[in-house]
C-alpha positions, 0 to 999 in steps of 0.5 A: 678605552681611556688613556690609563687603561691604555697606558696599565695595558701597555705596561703589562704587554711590557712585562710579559714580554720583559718576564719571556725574554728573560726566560727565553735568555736562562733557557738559551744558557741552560741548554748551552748547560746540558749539550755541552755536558752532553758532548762531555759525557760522550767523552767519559764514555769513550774513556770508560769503554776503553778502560773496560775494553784493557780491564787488566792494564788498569786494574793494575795501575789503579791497583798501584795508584789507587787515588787515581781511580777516582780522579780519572776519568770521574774527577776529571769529567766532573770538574770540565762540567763545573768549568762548563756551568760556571763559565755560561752562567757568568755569560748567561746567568740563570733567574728563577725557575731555570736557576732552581732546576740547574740546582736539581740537575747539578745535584743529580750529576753529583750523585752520578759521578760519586764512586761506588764504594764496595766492600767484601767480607767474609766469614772463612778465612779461607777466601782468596780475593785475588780469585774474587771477581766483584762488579757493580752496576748502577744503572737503575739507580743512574736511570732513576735518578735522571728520570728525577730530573726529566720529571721535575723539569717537565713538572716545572715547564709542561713539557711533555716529551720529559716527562715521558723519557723520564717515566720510560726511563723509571720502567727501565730501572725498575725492570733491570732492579728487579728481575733478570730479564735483562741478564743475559744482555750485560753487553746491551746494559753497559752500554745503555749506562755508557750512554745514559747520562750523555742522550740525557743531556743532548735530548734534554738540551736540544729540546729545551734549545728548540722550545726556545727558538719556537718562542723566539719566534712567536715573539716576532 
């Protein structure tokens, strides 16, 4: 092997390794991302569990303050997750693929966090809403679009424990969309959608958090 064959040899090893510790640090960030947002969303958990548990103490103050429905807990959550991906991404700045897929999942937890907007109507002038009790479940549509997520990160990186929560998590949604299997364990629902968006997050952050330790460690 002549030298310059030698040195091209050198100067591709160099960029492997240059292009991997790139990546190893974007993904150190972006599972920092998704645990934090994980342990946030437990939060809005606890929250929005404790609101159910006192429905009537603040069906009544939302009634009075209707603004503040949709600033607490969903505003407020959103806004620590904003603070969150800013704050590491100035420390640790995604490049590429990893900047790429935050875009995916950003816009994911956008579409998660915006409020249902339910509106009655009726043709007899008769109906009393005081006497109307109306509730509206986004499980499906919050299973389906993580399982989005999961499926184009896994599609992206050939992670296969991804794209396998992600294809259980579209069995769910479709399962709970269309049929009532799933209607006499209301209780059991709700609190898979409490816990929905947090174990997406933690799985999705411990994983990618593991995978970068498994290549820091091959690099050695």
């Amino acid at each position: 092997m002549d030298d310059i064959t030698l040195n091209e040899a050198v100067e591709n090893i160099s960029l492997i390794k240059g292009v991997i510790d790139r990546t190893s640090k974007s993904f150190s960030g972006f599972s920092k991302i998704f645990i934090l947002w994980g342990f946030l969303f437990i939060l809005n958990s606890l929250i929005t569990a404790f609101a159910q548990m006192h429905k009537e103490q603040f069906m009544g103050f939302f009634s009075q303050y209707p603004i503040t429905g949709y600033l607490f807990p969903v505003g407020f959550i959103a806004l620590l997750a904003a603070l969150i991906y800013w704050k590491i991404s100035r420390k640790i700045p995604l490049v590429g693929l990893e900047k790429h897929l935050m875009t995916v999942w950003m816009l994911i937890l956008v579409m998660n966090v915006i409020p249902n907007k339910i509106m009655v109507s009726s043709v007899s002038p008769a109906i009393d809403l005081k006497t109307v009790a109306i509730e509206s479940n986004n499980f499906s549509t919050m299973l389906f679009s993580l399982a989005v997520g999961l499926i184009v990160t896994a599609l992206f990186t050939d992670f296969k424990p991804l794209m396998k929560l992600g294809i259980i998590y579209i069995v769910i949604s479709i399962i709970h969309a269309y049929s009532n299997f799933m209607t006499p364990f209301s209780q059991v629902v709700n609190g898979l959608c409490l816990l929905a968006l947090p174990f997406t997050f933690l799985f999705t952050g411990f994983y990618l958090k593991s995978q970068q330790a498994g290549g820091d460690q091959l690099g050695h």
